[in-house]
C-alpha positions as a printed NumPy array, in Angstrom:
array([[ 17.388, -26.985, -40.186],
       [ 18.565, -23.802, -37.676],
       [ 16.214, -23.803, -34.686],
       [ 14.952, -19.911, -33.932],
       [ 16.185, -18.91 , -30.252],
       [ 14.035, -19.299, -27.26 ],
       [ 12.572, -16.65 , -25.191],
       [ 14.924, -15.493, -22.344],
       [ 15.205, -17.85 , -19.535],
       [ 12.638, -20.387, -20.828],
       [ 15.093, -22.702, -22.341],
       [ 15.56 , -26.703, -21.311],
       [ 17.427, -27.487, -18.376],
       [ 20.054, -28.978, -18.441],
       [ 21.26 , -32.871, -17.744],
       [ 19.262, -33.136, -14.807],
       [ 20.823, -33.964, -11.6  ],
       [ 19.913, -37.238,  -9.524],
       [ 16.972, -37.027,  -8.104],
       [ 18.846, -39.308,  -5.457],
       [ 21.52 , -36.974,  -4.479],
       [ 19.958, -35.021,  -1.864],
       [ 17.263, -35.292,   0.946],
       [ 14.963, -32.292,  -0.202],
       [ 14.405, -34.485,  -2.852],
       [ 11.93 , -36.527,  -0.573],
       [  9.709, -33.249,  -0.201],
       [  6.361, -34.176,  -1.005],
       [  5.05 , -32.232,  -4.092],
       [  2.436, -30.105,  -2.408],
       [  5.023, -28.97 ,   0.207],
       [  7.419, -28.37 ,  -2.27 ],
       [  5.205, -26.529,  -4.782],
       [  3.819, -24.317,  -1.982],
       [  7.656, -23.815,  -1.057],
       [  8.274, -22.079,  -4.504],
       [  5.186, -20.048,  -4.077],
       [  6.706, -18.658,  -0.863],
       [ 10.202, -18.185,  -2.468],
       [  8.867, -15.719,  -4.872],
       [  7.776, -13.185,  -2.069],
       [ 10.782, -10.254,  -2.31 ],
       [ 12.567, -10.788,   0.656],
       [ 13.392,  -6.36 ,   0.56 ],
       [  9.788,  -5.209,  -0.303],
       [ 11.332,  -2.093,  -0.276],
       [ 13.013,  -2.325,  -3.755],
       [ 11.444,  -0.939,  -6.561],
       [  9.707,  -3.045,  -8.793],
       [ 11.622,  -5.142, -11.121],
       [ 14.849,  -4.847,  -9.374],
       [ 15.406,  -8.397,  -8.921],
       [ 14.497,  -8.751, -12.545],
       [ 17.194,  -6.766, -14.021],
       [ 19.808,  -8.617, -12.109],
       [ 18.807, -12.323, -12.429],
       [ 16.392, -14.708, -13.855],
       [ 12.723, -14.898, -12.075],
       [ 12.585, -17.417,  -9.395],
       [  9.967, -19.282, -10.976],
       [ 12.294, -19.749, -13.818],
       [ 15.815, -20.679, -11.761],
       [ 13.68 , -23.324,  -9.487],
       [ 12.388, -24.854, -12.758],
       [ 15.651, -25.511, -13.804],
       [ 17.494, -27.518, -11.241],
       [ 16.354, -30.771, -12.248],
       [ 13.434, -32.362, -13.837],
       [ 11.564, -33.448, -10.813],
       [ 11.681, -29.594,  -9.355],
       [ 10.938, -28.559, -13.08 ],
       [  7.693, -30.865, -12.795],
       [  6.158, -29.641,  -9.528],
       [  7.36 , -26.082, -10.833],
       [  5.577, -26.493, -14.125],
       [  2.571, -27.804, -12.471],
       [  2.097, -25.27 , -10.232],
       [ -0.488, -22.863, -11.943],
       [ -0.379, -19.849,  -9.162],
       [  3.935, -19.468,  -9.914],
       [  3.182, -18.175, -13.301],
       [  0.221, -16.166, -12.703],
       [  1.989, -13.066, -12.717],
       [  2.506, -11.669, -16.366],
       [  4.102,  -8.36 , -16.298],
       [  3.223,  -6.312, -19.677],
       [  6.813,  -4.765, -20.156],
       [  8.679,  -3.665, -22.926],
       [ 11.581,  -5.696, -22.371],
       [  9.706,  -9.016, -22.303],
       [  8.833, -10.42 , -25.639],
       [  5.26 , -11.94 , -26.718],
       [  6.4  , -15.752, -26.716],
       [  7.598, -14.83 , -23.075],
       [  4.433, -13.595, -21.809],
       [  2.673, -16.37 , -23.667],
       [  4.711, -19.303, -22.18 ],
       [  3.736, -18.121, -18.538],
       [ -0.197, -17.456, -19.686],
       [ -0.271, -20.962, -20.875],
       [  1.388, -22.468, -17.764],
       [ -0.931, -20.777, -15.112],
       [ -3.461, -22.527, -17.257],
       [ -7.005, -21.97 , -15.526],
       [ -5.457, -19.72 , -12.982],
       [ -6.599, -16.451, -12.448],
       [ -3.883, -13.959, -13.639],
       [ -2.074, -10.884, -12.475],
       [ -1.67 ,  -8.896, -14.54 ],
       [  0.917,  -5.508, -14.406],
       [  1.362,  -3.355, -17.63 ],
       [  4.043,  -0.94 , -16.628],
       [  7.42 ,   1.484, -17.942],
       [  5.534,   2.137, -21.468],
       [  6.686,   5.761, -22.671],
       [  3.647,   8.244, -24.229],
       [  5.591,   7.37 , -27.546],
       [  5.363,   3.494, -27.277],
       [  2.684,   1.298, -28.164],
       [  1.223,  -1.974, -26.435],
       [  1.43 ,  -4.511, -29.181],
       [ -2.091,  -5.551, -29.834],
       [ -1.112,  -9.065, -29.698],
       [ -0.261,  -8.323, -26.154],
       [ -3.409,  -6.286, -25.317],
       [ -5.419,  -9.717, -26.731],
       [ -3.433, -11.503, -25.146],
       [ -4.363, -10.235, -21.309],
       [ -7.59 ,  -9.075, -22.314],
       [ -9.433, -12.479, -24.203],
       [ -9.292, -14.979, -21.568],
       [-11.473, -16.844, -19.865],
       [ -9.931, -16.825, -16.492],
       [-10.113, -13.341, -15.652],
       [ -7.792, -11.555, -13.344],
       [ -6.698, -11.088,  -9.801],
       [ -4.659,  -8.359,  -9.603],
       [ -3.873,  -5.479, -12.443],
       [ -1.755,  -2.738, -12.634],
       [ -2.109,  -0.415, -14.891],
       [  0.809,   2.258, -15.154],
       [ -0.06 ,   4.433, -18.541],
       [  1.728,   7.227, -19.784],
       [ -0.022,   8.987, -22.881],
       [ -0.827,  12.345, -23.882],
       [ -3.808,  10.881, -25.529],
       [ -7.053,  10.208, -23.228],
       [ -8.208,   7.365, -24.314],
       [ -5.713,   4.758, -24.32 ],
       [ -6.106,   1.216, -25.796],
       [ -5.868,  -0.567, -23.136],
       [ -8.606,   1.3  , -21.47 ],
       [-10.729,   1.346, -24.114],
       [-10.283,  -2.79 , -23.337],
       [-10.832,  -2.205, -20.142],
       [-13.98 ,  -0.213, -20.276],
       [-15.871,  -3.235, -21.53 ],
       [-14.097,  -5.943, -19.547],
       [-15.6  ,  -9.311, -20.902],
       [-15.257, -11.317, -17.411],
       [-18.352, -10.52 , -15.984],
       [-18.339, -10.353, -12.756],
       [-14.529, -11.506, -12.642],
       [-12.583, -12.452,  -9.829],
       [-10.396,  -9.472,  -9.824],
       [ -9.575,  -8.373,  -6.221],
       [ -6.788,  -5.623,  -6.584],
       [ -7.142,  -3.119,  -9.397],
       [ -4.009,  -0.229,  -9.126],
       [ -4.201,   2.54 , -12.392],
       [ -2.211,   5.274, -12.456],
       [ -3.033,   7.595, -15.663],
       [  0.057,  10.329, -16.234],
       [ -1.715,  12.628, -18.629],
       [ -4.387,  13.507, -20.62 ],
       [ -6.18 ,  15.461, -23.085],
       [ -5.148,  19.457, -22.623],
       [ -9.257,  19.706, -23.223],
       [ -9.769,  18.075, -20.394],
       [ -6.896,  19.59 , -17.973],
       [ -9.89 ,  21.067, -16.165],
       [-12.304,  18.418, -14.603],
       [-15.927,  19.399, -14.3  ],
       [-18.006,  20.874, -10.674],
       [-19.858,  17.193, -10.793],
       [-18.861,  13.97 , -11.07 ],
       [-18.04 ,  13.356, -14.902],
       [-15.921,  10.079, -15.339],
       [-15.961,   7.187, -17.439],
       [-16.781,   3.943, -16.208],
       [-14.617,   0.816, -16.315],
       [-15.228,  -2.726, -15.806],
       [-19.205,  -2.402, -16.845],
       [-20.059,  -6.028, -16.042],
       [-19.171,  -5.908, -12.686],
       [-16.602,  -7.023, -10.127],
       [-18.234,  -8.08 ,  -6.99 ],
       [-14.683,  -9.17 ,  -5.64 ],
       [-13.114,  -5.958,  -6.322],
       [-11.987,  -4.961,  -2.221],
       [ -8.565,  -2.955,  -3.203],
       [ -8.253,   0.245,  -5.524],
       [ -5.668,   2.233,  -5.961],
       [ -6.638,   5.599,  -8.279],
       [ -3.377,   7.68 ,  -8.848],
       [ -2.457,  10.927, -11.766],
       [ -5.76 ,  11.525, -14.05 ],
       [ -7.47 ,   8.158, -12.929],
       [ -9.505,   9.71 , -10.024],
       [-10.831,  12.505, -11.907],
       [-11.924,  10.862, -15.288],
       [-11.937,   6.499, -14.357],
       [-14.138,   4.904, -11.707],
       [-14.156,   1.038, -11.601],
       [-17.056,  -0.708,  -9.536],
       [-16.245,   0.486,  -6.265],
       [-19.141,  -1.046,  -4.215],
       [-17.419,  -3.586,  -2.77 ],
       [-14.058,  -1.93 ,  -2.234],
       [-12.52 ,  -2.264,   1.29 ],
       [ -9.436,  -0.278,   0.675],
       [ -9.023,   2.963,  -1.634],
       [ -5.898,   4.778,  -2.168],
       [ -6.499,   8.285,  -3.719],
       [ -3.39 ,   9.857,  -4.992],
       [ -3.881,  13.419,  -6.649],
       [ -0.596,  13.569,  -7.935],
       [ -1.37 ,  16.049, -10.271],
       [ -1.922,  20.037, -10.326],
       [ -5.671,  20.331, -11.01 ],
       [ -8.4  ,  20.842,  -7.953],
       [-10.954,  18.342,  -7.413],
       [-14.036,  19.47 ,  -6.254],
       [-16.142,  18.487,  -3.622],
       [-18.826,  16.75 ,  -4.822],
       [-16.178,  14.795,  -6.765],
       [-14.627,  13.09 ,  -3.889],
       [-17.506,  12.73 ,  -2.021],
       [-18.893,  10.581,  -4.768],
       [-15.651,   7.921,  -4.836],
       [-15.457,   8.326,  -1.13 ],
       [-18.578,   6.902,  -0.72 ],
       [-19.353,   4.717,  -3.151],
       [-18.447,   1.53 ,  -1.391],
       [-20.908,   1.358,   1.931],
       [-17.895,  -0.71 ,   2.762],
       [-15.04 ,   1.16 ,   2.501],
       [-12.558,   0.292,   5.744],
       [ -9.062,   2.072,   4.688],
       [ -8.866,   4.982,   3.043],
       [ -5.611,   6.101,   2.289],
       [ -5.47 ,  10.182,   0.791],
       [ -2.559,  11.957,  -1.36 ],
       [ -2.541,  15.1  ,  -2.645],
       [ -3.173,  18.845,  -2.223],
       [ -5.501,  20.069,  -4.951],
       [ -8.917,  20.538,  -3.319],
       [-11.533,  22.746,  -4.658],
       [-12.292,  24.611,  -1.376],
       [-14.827,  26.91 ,  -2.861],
       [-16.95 ,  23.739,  -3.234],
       [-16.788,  22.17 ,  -0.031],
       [-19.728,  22.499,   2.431],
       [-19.337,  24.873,   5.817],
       [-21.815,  22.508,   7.517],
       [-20.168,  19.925,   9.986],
       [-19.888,  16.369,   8.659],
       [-23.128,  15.056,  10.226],
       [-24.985,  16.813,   8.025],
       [-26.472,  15.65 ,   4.291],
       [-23.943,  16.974,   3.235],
       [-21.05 ,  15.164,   4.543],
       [-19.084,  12.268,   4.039],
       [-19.963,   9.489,   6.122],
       [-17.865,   6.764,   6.347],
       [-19.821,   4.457,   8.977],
       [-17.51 ,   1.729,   8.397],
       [-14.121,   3.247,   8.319],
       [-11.589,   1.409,  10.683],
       [ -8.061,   3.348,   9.045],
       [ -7.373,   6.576,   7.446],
       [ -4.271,   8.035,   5.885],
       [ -3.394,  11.577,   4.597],
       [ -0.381,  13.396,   3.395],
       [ -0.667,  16.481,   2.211],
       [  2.238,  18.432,   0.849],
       [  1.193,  21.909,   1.821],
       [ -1.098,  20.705,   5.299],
       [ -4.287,  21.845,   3.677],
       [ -5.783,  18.519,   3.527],
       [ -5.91 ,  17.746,   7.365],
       [ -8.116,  20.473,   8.689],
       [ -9.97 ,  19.861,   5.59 ],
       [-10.357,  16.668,   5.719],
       [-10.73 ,  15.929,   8.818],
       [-13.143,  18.133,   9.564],
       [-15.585,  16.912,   6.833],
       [-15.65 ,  13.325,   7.137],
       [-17.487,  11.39 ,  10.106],
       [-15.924,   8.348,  10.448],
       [-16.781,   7.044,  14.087],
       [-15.306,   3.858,  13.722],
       [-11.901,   4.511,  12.863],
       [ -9.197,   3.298,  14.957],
       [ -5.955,   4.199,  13.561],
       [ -5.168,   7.92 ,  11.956],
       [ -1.967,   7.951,  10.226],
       [ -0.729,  11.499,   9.184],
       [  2.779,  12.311,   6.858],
       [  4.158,  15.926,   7.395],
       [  1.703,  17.448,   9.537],
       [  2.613,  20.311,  11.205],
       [  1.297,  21.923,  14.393],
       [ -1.171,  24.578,  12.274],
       [ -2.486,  22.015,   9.794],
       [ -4.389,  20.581,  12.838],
       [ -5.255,  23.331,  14.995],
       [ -9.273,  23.626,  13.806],
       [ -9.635,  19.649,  13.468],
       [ -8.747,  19.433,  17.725],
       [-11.906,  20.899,  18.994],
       [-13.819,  18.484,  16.999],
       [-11.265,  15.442,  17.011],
       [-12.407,  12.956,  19.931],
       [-16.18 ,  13.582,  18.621],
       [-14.579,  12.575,  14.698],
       [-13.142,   9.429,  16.029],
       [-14.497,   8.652,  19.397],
       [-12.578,   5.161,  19.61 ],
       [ -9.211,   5.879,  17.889],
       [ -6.54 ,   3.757,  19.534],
       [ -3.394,   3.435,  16.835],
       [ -2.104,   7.065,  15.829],
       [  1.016,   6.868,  13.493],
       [  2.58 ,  10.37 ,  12.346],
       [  5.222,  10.368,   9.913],
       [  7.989,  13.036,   9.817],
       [  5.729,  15.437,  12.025],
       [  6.874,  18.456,  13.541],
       [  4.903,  19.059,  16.837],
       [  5.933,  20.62 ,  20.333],
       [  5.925,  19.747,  23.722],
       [  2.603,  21.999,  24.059],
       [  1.191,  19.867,  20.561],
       [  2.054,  17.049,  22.233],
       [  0.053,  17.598,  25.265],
       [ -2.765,  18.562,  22.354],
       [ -2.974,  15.279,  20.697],
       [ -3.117,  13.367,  24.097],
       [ -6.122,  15.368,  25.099],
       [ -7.953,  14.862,  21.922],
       [ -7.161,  11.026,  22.246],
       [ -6.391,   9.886,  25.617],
       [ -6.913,   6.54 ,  24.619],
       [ -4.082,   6.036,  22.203],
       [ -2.513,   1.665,  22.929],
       [ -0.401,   1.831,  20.052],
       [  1.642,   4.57 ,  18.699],
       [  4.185,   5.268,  15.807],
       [  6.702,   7.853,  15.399],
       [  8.451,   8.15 ,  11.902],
       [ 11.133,  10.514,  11.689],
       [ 14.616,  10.852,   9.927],
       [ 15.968,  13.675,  12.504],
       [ 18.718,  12.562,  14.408],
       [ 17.094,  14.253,  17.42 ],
       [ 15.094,  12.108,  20.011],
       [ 11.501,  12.203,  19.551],
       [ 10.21 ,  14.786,  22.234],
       [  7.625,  12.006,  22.901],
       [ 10.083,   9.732,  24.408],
       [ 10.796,  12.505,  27.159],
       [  7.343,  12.852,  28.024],
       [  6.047,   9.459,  28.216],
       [  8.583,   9.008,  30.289],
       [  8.318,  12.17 ,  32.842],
       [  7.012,  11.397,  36.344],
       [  6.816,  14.73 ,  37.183],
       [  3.557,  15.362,  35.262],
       [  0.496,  13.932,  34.368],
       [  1.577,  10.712,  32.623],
       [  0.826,  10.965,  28.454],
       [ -1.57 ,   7.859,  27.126],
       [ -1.963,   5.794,  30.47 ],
       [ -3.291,   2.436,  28.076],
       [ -0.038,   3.026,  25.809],
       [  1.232,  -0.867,  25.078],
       [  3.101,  -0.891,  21.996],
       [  5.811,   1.857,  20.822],
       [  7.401,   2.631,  17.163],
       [  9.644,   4.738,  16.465],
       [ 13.273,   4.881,  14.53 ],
       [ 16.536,   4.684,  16.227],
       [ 18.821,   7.093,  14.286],
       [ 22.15 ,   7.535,  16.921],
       [ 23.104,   4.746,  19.025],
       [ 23.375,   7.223,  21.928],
       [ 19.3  ,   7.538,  21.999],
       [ 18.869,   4.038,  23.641],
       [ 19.936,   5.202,  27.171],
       [ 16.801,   7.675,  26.804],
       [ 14.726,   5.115,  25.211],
       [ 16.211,   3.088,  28.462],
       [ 15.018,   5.594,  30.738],
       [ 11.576,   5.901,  29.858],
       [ 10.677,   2.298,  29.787],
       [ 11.909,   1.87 ,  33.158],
       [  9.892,   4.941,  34.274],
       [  6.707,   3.881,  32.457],
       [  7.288,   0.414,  34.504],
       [  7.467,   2.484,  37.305],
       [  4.355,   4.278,  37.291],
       [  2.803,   1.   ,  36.897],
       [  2.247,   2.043,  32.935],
       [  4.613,  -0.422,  31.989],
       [  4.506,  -1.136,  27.505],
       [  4.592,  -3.9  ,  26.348],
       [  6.214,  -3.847,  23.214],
       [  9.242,  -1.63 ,  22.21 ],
       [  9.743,  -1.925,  17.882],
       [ 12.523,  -0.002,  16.596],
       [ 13.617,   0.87 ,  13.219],
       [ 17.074,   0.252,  12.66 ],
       [ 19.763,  -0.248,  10.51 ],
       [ 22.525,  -0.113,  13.265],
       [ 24.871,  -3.472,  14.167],
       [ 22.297,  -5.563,  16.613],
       [ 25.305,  -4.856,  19.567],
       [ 24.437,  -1.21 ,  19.696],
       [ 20.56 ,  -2.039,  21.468],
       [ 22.459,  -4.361,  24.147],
       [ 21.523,  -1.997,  27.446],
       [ 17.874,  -2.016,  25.763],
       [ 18.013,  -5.917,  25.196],
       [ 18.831,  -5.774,  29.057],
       [ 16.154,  -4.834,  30.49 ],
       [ 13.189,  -7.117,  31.241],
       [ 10.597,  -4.719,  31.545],
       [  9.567,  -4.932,  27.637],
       [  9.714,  -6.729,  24.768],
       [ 12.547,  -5.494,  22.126],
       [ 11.681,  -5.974,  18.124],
       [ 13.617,  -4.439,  15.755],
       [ 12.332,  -3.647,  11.668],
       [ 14.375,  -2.736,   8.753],
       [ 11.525,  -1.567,   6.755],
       [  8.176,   0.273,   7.421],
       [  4.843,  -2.007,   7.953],
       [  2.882,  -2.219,   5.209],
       [ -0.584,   0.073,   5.522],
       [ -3.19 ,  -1.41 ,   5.73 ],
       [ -2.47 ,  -3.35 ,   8.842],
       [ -2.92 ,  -7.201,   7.502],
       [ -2.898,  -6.745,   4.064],
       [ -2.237, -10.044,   2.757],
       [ -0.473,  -9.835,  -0.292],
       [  2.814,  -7.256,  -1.472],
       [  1.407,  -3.85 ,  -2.056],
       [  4.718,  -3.031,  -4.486],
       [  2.586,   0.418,  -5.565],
       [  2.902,   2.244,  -2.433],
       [  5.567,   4.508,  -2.921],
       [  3.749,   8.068,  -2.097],
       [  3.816,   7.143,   1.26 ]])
């Protein structure tokens, strides 16, 4: 009798190889099993997603086939098949071999690279969907031109209630040309009806903000990301700003803002957006609308670290006046490609004298003018309380300067204490930095992850 072919990469192993023949096999099992969980974190979280897959087997599957002892503590470790990635290129009995091995453990789940013309098999939609574990994470990537996909339609009526799911990321491409123009008020569908009190990380990205709201009370991190061409209105945002009397980071995309329905009162007001407990905010905007805009409705006195992509001198200039008042305690200030002067310069540092940590992103292969003027003696010195400096090292000649101003910081008795720079030049080029024993040196390949301590691989945030 002819035996049907296995999924891909879930065959038998091999002979197996003495379990005598090496030292790691004396690893306990609960050091070794957390050892695989480690080895699946990408080591370049940089990559987009499923790079590693195209090229080579899953980790989880190439550990579990050394030998049979490694293929035991592999099997029998639930969490290092929890991820089941809804793809077209991975076939039912696939998907079904690592549901059944994560057992009890809650999955995540990413459904993802489905084109409008495709269909999720419905075997793979009951698959995900009639479970008793719930899930922890889900991504939903959906491109349809019809509104009402299948999977949401699942989704709408989640039967977990009140699930564990802590990280919920849908992206929506299109929709219904009926519905290209979103209503004044709030008009969305809700998702998740039972309830997901552990629900602290949503990302809403495409048609998702405007027509699909998950439970958002408990969220502690939002990402908004209207990548599409159709205004949103105030009273819109408002109501998934503040939803969550929680809400910490709030990360904001996107240009299309109904300005005829935003309020001319200042933020304190009824009709603001208050944010009470707002420690991190992020906003790109791709033609500088959203800052002043913004930023000059939302009182958030809490925050302590404004990141801003692409902002340019004018995009700020009626948010100054009011800026210290916004965020009275703001210590971290990050700006990403930014083109400001000497004189803007001199305009943020009055606004927020306060400043300990501070990040300059840019791909020019000019110095940052800030590095001249923290270290200037000849005027009044910029953010005295300045510790901890980022910023990208693009020609190996810039370390003299970046030289320079750490020893005159030092000397003005403002000395940092920590100099990280983004790099991709040979480690020889920072010697006459490395020198120096005034700060400490750190080098990164790769920007930080936002927010600050997330604790798990954010592989979704690409707008930034």
């Amino acid at each position: 009798m002819q035996v049907a072919n296995p999924a891909p990469h879930l065959y038998d192993p091999p002979d197996p190889v003495s379990a005598n023949c090496s030292p790691i096999s004396l690893i306990p099992d609960e050091i070794l099993s957390h050892i695989f969980v480690v080895g699946q974190i990408p080591v370049h979280p940089t990559l987009p997603f499923d790079t590693a897959a195209v090229v080579s087997p899953q980790f989880e599957v190439l550990v579990s086939h050394v030998d049979q002892h490694w293929r035991h503590v592999a099997l029998s470790t639930r969490s290092l098949w929890r991820r089941i990635d809804i793809i077209p290129r991975k076939t039912i009995t696939e998907l079904q071999t690592y549901h059944d091995r994560s057992k009890t453990c809650p999955t995540d789940i990413r459904l993802d690279h489905w084109s409008w013309k495709d269909l999720v098999p419905q075997v793979l939609i009951d698959l995900v969907m009639h479970n008793d574990r719930g899930w922890r994470q889900a991504v939903i990537n959906i491109s349809t031109a019809k509104h009402y996909h299948p999977f949401l339609k699942h989704l709408e009526n989640f039967p977990i209630p009140n699930g564990p799911i802590e990280h919920l990321s849908l992206c929506v491409d299109q929709a219904e040309s009926c519905r290209s123009h979103p209503k004044m008020q709030p008009d969305f569908i809700q998702i998740m009806k039972s309830g997901a009190p552990q629900l602290k990380f949503v990302r809403l990205r495409g048609m998702a903000p405007y027509y699909f709201r998950p439970p958002l009370t408990a969220v502690t991190t939002l990402h908004l990301e209207l990548t599409k061409a159709i205004t949103m209105a105030y009273p819109l945002m408002k109501s998934i700003l503040t939803a969550s009397p929680s809400l910490t980071n709030l990360s904001l995309y996107g240009e299309p803002i109904h300005f005829m329905t935003w309020p001319t009162q200042s933020p304190q007001t009824s009709q603001g957006m208050n944010l009470p407990q707002l420690r991190s905010l992020r906003l790109w905007g791709t033609e500088g609308w959203i800052f002043n805009v913004v930023l000059s409705h939302i009182s958030a006195p809490r925050v302590h670290s404004l990141y801003l992509k692409e902002a340019r001198e004018a995009d700020l200039a009626a948010f100054w006046p009011s800026s210290h008042q916004s965020f009275p305690i703001l210590r971290k200030l990050v700006f990403h490609e930014c083109d400001f002067t000497e004189a803007s310069y001199h305009t943020v540092c009055e606004a927020f004298p306060d400043i300990a940590d501070f990040t300059v992103y840019s791909t020019s292969f000019n110095t940052p003018i800030i590095v001249e003027l923290l270290g200037n003696p000849q005027s009044t010195p910029i953010w005295p309380n300045l510790k901890t400096l980022h910023l990208i090292l693009n020609a190996s000649d810039e370390q003299e300067l970046l030289y320079d101003m750490v020893v005159a910081r030092a000397d003005m008795n403002l000395p940092l204490s920590k100099l990280r720079i983004g790099t991709r030049l040979p480690s020889g080029v920072l010697e006459t930095l490395e020198r120096q024993k005034y700060v400490e040196v750190e080098t990164f390949a790769v920007l930080d992850q936002w927010p600050e301590g997330l604790v798990h691989l954010d592989d979704d945030d690409v707008i930034f």
